[in-house]
C-alpha positions as CSV (number, residue, x, y, z in Angstrom):
1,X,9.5,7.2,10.0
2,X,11.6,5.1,7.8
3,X,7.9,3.5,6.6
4,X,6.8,6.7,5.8
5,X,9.8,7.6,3.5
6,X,9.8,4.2,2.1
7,X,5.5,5.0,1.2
8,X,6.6,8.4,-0.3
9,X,9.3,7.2,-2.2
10,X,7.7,4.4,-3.6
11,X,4.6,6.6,-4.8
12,X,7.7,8.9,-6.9
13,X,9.1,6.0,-8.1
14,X,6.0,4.5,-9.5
15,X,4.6,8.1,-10.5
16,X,3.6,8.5,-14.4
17,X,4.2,12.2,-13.2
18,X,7.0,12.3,-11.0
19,X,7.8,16.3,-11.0
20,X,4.3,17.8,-9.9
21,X,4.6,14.4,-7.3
22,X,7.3,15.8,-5.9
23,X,6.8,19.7,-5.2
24,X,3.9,18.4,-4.2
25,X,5.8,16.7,-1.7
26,X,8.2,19.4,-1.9
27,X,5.0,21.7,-0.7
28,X,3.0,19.9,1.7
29,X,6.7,19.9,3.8
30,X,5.8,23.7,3.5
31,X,9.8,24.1,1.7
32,X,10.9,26.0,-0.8
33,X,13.0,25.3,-3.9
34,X,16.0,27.6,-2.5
35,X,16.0,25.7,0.9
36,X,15.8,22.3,-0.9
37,X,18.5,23.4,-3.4
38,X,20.7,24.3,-0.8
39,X,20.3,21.0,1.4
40,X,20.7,19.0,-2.1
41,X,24.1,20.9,-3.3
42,X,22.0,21.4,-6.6
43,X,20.8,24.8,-7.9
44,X,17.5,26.1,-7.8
45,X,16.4,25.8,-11.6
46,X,17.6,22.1,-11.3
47,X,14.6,21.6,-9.0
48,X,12.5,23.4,-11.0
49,X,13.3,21.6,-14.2
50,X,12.3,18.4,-12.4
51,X,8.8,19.6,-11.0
52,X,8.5,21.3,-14.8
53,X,9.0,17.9,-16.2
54,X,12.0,19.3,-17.8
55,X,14.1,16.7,-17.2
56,X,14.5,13.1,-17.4
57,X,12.9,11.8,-15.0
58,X,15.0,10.5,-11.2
59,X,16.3,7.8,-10.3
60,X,16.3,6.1,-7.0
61,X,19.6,7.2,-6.0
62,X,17.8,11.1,-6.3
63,X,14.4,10.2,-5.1
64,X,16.2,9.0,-2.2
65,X,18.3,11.9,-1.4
66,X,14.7,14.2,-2.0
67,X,13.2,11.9,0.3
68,X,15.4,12.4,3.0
69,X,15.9,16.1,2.5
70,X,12.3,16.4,3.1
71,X,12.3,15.6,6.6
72,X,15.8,16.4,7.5
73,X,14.7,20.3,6.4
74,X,11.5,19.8,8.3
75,X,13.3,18.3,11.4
76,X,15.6,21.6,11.0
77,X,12.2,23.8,11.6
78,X,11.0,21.5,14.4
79,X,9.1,18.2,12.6
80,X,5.9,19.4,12.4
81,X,5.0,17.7,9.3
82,X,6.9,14.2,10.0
83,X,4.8,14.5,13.3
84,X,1.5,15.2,11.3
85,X,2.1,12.2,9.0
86,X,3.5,9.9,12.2
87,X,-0.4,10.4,14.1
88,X,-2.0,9.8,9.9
89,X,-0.4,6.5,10.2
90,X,-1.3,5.6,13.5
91,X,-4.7,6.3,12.8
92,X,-4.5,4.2,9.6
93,X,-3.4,1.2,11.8
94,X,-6.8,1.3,13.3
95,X,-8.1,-0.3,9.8
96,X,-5.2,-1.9,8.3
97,X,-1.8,-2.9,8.1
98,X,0.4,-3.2,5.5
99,X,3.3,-5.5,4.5
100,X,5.6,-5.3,1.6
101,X,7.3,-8.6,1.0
102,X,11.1,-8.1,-0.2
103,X,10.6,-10.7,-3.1
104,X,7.5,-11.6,-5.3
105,X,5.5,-14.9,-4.4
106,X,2.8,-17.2,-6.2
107,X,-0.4,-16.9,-5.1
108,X,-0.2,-20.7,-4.5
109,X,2.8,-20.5,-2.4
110,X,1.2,-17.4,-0.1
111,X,-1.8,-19.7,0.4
112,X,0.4,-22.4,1.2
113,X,2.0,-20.4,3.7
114,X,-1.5,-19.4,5.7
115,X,-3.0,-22.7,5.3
116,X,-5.7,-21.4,3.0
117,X,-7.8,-23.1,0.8
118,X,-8.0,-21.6,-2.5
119,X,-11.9,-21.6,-3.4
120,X,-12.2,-19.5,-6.9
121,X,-10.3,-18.7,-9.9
122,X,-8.0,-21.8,-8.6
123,X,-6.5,-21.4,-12.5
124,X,-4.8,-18.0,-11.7
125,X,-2.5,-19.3,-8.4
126,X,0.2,-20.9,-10.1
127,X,1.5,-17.7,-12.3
128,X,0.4,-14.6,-10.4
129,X,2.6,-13.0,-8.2
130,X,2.1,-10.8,-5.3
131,X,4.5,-8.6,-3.1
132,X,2.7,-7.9,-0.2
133,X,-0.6,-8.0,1.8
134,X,-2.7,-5.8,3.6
135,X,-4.2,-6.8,7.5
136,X,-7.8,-5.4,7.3
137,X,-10.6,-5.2,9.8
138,X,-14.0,-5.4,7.7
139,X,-15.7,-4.3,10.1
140,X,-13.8,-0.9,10.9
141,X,-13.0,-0.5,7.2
142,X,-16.5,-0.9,6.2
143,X,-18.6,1.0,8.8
144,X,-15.9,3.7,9.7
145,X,-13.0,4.6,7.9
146,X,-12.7,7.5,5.3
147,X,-13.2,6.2,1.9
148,X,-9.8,8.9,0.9
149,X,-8.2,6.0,2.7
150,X,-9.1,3.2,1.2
151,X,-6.0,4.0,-1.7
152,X,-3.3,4.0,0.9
153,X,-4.1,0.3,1.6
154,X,-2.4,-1.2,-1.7
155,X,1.2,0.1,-0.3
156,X,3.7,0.6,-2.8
157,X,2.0,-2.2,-5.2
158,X,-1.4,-3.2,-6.0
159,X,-0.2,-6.9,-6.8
160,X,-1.0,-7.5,-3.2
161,X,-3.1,-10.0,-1.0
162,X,-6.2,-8.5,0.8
163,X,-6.5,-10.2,4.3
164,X,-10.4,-9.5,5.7
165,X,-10.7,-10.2,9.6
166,X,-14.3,-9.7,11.3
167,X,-15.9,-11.6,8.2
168,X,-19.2,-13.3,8.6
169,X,-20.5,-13.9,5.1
170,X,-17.3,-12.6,2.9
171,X,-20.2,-10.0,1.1
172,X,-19.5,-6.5,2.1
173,X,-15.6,-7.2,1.5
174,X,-16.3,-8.0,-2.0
175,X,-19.1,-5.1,-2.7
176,X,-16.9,-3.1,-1.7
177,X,-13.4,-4.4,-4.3
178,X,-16.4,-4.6,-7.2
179,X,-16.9,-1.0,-7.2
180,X,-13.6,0.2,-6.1
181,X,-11.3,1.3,-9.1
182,X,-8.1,-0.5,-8.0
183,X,-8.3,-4.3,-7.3
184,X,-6.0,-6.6,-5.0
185,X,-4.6,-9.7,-6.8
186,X,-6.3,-12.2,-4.3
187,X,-8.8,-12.1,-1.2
188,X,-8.2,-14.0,2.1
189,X,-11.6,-14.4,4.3
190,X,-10.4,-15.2,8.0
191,X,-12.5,-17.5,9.8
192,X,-14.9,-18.4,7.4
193,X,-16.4,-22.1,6.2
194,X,-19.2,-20.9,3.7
195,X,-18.7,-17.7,1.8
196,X,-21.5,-16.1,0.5
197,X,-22.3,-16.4,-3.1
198,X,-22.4,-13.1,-4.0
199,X,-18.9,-12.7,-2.9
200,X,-18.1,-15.7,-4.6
201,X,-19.7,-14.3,-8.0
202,X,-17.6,-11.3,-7.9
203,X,-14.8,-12.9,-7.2
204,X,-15.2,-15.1,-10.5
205,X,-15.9,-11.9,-12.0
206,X,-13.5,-9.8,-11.4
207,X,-11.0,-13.2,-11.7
208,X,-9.5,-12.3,-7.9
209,X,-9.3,-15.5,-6.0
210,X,-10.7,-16.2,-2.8
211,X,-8.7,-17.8,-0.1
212,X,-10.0,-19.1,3.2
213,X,-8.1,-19.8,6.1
214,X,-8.7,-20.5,10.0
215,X,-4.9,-19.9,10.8
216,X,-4.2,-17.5,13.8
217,X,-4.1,-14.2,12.6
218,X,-0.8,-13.7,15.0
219,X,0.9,-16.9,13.0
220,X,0.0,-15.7,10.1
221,X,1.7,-12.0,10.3
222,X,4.9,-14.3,12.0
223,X,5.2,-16.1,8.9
224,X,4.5,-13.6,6.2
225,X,6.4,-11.3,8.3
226,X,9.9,-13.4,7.3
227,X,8.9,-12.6,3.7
């Protein structure tokens, strides 16, 4: 559950928009302003000056204590909501996984850690920094999950490593990165030798590097897991 809050929380905090972000947060938890007002200790047009955009915008410290309220409230009326969003995230688990690291890392020093071999954009390792990576199978992301999903597996950042298992050419992950709006910051192929060369044109394209690596997949969550 903590995951969950830490996802919504992070999607406020990084919101151009955070008011309408969060009654509609507020409102998918099927609460209304008085409940919420009288959980927080804060009065009703408060609330509504913060969905309004009336307001400066939170800060943690009250994104936080919204946060919580949400599923406290719900937990009150029986947890039928945190329930609904615990089975979405099991059933986003069948694709991917997702890591947030707690500090920022070099692209150099994450490929140092996976024992991959940096094949493209080599120029770019040294000063980008990524906070996280994402555990995808290709094959289940590709040929069966929802494409409304495919947002939800950048995490709280999109400076983030993509990890592709189930690769046999390295193609169809990159066709589908070209023609997604938001990009990953580097591209790890698991098990490959030669990567085909279309995959290697986008890459140089769209200046993501490419990263192979043979490491166990199980090692490799161990030790990006201490990150």
């Amino acid at each position: 559950m903590e995951k969950i809050k830490m996802e919504i929380a992070g999607e406020l905090s990084l919101s151009e928009l955070v008011g309408p972000a969060m009654k509609k947060w507020r409102e998918i938890f099927s609460i209304s302003q008085v409940e919420l007002s009288r959980h927080l200790g804060i009065s009703v047009s408060t609330i509504s000056d913060y969905e309004g955009n009336r307001r400066k915008s939170p800060g943690t410290a009250i994104i936080r204590r919204f946060v919580n309220a949400l599923f406290d409230i719900d937990r009150q009326k029986g947890g039928l909501i945190s329930q609904k969003l615990l089975e979405g995230e099991k059933n986003l688990e069948d694709y991917f996984k997702i890591h947030e690291f707690a500090r920022g890392m070099s692209i150099k020093d994450f490929a140092g850690l996976i024992d991959g071999k940096v094949i493209t954009n080599q120029d770019l390792v040294e000063n980008r920094q990524i906070y996280g990576y994402t555990l995808i199978d290709s094959l289940k992301v590709i040929l069966e999950m929802p494409f409304s999903y495919f947002p939800r597996m950048y995490g709280n950042v999109s400076e983030r490593a993509f990890i592709f298992t189930g690769v046999s050419t390295g193609r169809s992950p990159m066709v589908v990165i070209r023609v997604s709006p938001s990009k990953p910051s580097v591209v790890v192929l698991h098990g490959l030798e030669n990567v085909d060369k279309l995959a290697l044109k986008i890459s140089e394209r769209e200046r993501i590097p490419l990263i192979i690596t043979k490491m166990d997949i199980s090692k490799i969550e161990e030790r990006l897991g201490k990150i």
